[in-house]
N, C-alpha and C positions, 0 to 999 in steps of 0.2 A: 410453469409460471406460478400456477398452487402453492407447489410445493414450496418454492423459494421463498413465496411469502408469505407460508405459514412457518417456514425455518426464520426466516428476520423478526418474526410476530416474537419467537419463542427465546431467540436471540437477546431481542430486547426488555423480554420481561426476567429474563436470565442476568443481562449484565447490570440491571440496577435491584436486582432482587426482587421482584414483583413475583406473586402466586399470578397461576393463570386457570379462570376457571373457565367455563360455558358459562354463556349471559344471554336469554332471552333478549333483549334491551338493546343488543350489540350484534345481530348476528352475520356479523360480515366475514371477511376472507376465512378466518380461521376459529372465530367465535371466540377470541379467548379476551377477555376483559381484566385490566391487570387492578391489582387488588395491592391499594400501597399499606405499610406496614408506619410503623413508629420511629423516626430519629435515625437508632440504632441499627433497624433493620437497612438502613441504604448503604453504598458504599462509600465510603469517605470521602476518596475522589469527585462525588457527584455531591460535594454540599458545599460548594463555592457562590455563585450567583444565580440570582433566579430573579423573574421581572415576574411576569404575570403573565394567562393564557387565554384565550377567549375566545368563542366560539359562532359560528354563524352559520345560518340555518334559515333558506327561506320559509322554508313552514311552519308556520306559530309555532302549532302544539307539540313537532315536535324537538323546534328551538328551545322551549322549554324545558321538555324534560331533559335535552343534550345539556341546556345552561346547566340545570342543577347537578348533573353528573360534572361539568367541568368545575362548579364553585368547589364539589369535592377533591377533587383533584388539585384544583390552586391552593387550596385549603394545606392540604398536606405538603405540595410544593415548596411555600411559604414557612408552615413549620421547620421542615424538615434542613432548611436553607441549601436547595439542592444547586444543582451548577448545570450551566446552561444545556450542559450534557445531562445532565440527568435529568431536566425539566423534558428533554427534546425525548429520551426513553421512555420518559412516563408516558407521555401525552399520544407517542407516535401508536401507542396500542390502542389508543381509541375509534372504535371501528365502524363501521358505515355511516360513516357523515364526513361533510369538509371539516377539518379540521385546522384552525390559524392559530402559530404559536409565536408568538410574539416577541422581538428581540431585539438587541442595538439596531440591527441594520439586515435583518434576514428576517424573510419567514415560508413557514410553509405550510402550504395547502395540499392536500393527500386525501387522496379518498382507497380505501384499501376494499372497497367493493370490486374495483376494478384493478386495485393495484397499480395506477396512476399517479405519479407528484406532478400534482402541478403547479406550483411556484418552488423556484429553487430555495436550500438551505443546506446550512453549514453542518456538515459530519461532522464531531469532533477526531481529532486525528491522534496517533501517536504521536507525532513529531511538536503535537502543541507543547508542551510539556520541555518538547529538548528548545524549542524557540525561546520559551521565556529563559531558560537558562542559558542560552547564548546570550539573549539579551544582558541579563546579568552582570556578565562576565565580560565582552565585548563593546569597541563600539561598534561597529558592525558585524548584522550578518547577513551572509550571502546563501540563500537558499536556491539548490540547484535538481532540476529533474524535469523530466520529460511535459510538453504541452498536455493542458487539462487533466493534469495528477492533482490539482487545489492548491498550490504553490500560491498565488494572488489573495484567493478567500482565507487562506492560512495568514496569510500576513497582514490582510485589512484587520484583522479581527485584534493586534497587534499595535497596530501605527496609528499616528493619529494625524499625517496628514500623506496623501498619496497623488502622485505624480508615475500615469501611466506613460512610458518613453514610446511606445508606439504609438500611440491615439494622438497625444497633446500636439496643437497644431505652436505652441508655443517653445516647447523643446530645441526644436531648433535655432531657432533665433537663439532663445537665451544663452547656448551654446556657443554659437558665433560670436557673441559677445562677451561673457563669462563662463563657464558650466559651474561655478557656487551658486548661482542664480535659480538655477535647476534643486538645489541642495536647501533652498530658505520654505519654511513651515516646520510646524512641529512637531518634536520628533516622540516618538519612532519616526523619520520620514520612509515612506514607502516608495526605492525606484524599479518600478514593474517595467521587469523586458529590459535592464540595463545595459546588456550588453550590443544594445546597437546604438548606444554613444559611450564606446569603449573610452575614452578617456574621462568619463565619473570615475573610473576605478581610482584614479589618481587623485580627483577631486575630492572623492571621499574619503580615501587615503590623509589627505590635508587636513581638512576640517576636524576628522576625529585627533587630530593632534593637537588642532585648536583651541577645537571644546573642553578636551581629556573629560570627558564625561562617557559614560555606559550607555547602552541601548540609543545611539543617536539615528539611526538609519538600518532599513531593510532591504537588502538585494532581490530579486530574483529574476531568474536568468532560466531559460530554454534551450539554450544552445551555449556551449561552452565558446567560449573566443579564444582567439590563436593567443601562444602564448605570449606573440609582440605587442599585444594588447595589455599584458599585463606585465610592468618594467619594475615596480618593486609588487613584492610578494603580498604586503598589507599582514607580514606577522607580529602577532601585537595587538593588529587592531580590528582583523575580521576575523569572526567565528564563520566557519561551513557548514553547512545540512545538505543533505542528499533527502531529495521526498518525492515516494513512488505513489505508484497506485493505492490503492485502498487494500490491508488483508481484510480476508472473509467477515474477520472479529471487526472491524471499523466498519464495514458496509451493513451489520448486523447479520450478516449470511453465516455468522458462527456468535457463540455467545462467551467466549475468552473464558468459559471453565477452569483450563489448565492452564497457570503460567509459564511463560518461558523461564522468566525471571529465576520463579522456585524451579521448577525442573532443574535449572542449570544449575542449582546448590546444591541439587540432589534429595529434596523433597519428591516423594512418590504422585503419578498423578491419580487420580480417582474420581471419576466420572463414569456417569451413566451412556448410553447415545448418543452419537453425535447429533445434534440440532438438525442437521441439515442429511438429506437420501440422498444417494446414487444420481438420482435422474437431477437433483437439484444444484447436486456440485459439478454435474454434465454440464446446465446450463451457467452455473456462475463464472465456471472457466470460459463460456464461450461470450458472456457478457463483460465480463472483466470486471475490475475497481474502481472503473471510470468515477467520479463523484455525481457527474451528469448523468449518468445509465440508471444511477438506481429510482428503482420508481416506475421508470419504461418499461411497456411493452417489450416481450423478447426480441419481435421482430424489428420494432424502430431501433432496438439497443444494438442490434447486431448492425443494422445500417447505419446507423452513426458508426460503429466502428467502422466497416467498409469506408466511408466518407475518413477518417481519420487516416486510414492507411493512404489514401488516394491525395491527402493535400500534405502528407510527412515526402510522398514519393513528386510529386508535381510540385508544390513549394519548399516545403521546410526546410528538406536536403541540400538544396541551394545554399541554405544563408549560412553553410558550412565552407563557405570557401569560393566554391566555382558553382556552376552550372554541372550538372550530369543529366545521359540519357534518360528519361524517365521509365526509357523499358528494361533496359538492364537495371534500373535498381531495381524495377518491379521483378524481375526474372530470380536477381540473387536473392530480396527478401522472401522469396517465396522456396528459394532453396534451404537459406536459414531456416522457414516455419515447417519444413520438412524434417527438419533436423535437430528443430530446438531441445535444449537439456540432452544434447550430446557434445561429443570431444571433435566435433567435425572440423575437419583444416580448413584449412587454405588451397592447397590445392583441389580437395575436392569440390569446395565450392566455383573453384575456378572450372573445373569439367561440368556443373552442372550448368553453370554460364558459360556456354563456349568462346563468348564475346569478350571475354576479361580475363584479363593476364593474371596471374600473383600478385602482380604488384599491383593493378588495378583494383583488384577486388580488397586490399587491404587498404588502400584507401577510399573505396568506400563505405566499407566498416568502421574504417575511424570517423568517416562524416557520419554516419549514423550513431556512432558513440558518441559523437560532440554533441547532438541534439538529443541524446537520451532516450535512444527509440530502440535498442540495444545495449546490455549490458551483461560480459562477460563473468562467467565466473571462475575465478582464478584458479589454477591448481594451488595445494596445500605442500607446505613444503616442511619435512619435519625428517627428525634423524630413524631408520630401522634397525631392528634388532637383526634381521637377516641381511642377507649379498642384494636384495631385490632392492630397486629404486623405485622412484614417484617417478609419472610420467607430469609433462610441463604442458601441456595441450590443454586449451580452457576450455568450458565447455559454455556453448552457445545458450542466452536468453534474449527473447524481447521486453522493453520495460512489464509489459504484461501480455500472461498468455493468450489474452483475448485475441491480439493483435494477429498471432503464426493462424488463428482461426479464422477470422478475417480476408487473411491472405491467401487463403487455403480456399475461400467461400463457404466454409465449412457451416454447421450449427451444432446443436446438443446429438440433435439425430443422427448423424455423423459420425459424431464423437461415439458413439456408443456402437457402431456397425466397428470401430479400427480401433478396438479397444489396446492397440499397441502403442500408434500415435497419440491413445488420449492419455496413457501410462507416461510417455513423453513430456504431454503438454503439464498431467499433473503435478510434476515432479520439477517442471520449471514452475507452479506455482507455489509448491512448497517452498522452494530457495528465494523468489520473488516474499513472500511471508516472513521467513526466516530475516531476510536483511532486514524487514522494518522492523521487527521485532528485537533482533537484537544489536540491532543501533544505539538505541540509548543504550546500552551494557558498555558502548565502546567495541562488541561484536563484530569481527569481520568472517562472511562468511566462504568458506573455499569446496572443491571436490576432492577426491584423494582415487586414485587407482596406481599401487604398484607394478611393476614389470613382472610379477608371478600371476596378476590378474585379481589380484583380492584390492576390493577396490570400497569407498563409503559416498552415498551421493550428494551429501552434506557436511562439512565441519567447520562447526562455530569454533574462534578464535578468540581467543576474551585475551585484555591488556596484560593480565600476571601468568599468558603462559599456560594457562589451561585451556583443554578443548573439549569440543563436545561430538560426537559421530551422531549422522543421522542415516537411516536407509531410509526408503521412500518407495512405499507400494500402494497402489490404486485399492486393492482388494484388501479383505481383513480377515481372510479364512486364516485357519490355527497354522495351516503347512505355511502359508507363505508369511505368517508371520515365524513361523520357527526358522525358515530357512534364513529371515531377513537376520532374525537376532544370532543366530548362528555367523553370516558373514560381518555381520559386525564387531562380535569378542573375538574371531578370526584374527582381523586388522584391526584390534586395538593391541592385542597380544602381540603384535608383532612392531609396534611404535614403542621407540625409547625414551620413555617417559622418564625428564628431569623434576619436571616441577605436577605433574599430573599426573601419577601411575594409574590413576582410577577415575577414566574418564566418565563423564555423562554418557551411557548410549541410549538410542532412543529409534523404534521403528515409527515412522508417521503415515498414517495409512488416509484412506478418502472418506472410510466411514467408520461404524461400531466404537465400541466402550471405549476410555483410554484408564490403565492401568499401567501395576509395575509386576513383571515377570520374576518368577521366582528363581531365577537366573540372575536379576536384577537389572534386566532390560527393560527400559519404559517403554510401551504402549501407548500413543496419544493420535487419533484421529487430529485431521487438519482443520474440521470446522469448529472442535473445540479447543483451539490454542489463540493463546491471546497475550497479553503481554504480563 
């Protein structure tokens, strides 16, 4: 737990550029007291909006001397015209005392003595960024992923008038009567959980033909509806986002050193250490992205997770259709968590469940795909230069690896006795990363193994045609990074490049420097990539 939160301490004084010294004054979790710079020194991204911070402190004296350390702080805030993300980095460094940072409609209180949040607040996300730009462009969008990934807190932050479909004891009616009724306030309107009054979709459909105005309305949805549910498509009028968990780089468990972005252009990376140790990225995998986790206690985090998998298996599964056993889906998800970030079938999950047929077990996989508790990763499909093929067999994730951990009753301690399955679990968290990151690119990302066996456990898909290979190893010794970059010019050598002779390759490892090989293989630990 140390360790993670002097990696987040290090994170965040890394992603808005802050020095980090020792400070008598301050000497909490990690001792390090961030030291803000001028204008220029911040990053641009973080000079959007800023309110103000303020601080509270039962002890006079030494509310005092915290006041005058925070006027410093507002001080430069103010200057600096930093964005609510960068207000929230600055300040989150300040160390052993409650800390209240003040905002439209969030705030938080952290004491990092203990490494405790206790009132909730809003991460900024990648995905904010692709929202305002569907707004833009759309009049609706429909924002989809799994329960408690920040899908609701993403979109208040957005909307400006909100109607939860599950809570509202008025919903119904108005439906029975109209559903535009459900649709009046102002827009952005916010319908949280829409899809269980499945005909908004149509309602909302209307109206933006109405208005013909931009940004009128915000979807989001938990559970994907049957496709009877939706009788015109809404193209035209709705944008889509997928929004997972939290990467490393958004929970501050990594400090987004090295872009994906420039990587993919083929800019070198060059960075020091990863932010984050071995024992730390044991526990971040076993804690997950949750937005709720960060802050908790290991032990409350990992039980909230337990509690997560038990009401996706006893409720959620459900609102997929039918009713299922609750002990075969617990039997198969826990075949999957055995399994995760493999090519594992069908039929063998069907042997590990002896209770379920092929065909049963594929449809419970798709009800777990519909609620976003599960998501496959495609095979890559591309032409070679030899007789050998691609294999078509996807290979197994849960929305986050926390989850196969969970399932497993596993923890960090665990993780570090089976260092085969935490190889496993890490590599479903690299692909887990990799999709939110390279989303806004237009990024989709695939596995590749041909029928000679030379195989890549990543490749990004970008819109014009080029790709990018990734391998993916726990460790960062020199052999297994040579062995990795070796399989990877292997199986780029051997793909018929039309429009990308010279792909991006790139080994991703769990810890150590990231660099560019004199091969021309990048080197980039996973706690420092970031968008």
């Amino acid at each position: 737990m140390r360790e993670l939160a002097e990696g987040r301490c290090r994170g965040l004084h890394a992603r808005l550029g802050l020095g980090a010294q020792r400070s008598q004054a301050f000497p909490g979790v990690c001792g390090h007291a961030p030291t803000l710079g001028t204008a220029a020194d911040i990053p641009g991204r973080d000079r959007d909006r800023a309110d103000d911070c303020r601080l509270r402190e039962d002890e006079r004296a030494e509310h005092r001397h915290h006041e005058r350390r925070a006027d410093s702080v507002r001080a430069e805030t103010r200057s600096s015209d930093l964005s609510v993300k960068g207000r929230k980095l600055a300040t989150d460094c300040l160390l052993n005392w409650r800390l209240i940072v003040s905002q439209t409609d969030d705030s938080l209180s952290i004491d990092l003595t203990t490494g405790v949040r206790l009132a909730s607040h809003y991460f900024p996300r990648i995905v904010d960024e692709e929202l305002d730009a569907a707004l833009s462009r759309a009049g609706a969008v429909l924002i989809e992923g799994p329960k408690a990934s920040g899908k609701t807190a993403t979109a208040k932050r957005r909307a400006n008038s909100v109607v939860h479909i599950d809570t509202d004891p008025a919903v119904s009616a108005q439906m029975a009567v109209d559903p535009s009724l459900v649709l009046e306030g102002e827009a952005p309107r916010l319908l949280d959980e829409w899809q269980l009054q499945p005909r908004l979709w149509d309602a909302v459909r209307r109206e933006v033909d109405e208005r013909s105005r931009r940004g009128q309305f915000i979807l989001t949805g938990s559970t994907a509806p049957a496709s009877s549910a939706r009788r015109h498509s809404g193209a035209g009028r709705f944008a889509r986002l997928r929004m997972r968990t939290m990467t490393l780089a958004e929970s501050a468990d990594g400090n987004a050193a090295v872009s994906l972005r420039r990587l993919l252009s083929g800019e070198a990376p060059r960075h020091g250490a990863a932010p984050l140790g071995f024992d730390g990225l044991l526990t971040r995998m076993a804690v997950g992205g949750w937005p709720s986790a960060v802050g908790l206690p290991v032990k409350d985090a990992l039980a909230s997770n337990r509690d997560y998998v038990d009401t996706v298996i006893d409720v959620d599964i459900d609102s997929a259709g039918r009713s299922r056993d609750p002990l075969r889906v617990r039997r198969l998800m826990q075949a999957l968590a055995r399994s995760t970030g493999t090519e594992v079938s069908i039929s063998t999950l069907a042997r590990d469940e002896a209770t379920l047929s092929r065909d049963a077990v594929r449809e419970y996989m798709d009800a777990l795909s519909r609620i976003f508790v599960i998501e496959d990763q495609p095979a890559w499909s591309a032409h070679l230069r030899s007789s050998a093929t691609l294999r078509k067999e996807p290979k197994r994730h849960f929305c986050d690896p926390s989850v196969a951990v969970a399932l497993l009753g596993a923890d960090a301690t665990a993780l570090r006795r089976d260092l085969s399955f935490t190889g496993q679990l890490f590599e479903s968290q690299v692909v887990h990363d990799l999709r939110v990151l390279a989303q806004p690119l237009g990024g989709e990302v695939y596995h590749a193994r041909d029928s000679a066996g030379r195989e890549v456990d990543a490749v990004i898909q970008l819109p014009d045609g080029h790709w990018a290979g990734f391998e993916v190893k726990l460790g960062a010794a020199a052999e297994t990074v040579d062995a990795a970059a070796a399989s990877l010019r292997e199986f780029a050598a051997n793909v018929d490049g039309t429009r990308a002779d010279s792909p991006v390759l790139t080994v991703i490892t769990g810890t150590g420097p990231s660099y560019q090989r004199a091969d021309g293989v990048n080197v980039v630990a996973l706690p420092s990539l970031g968008m």
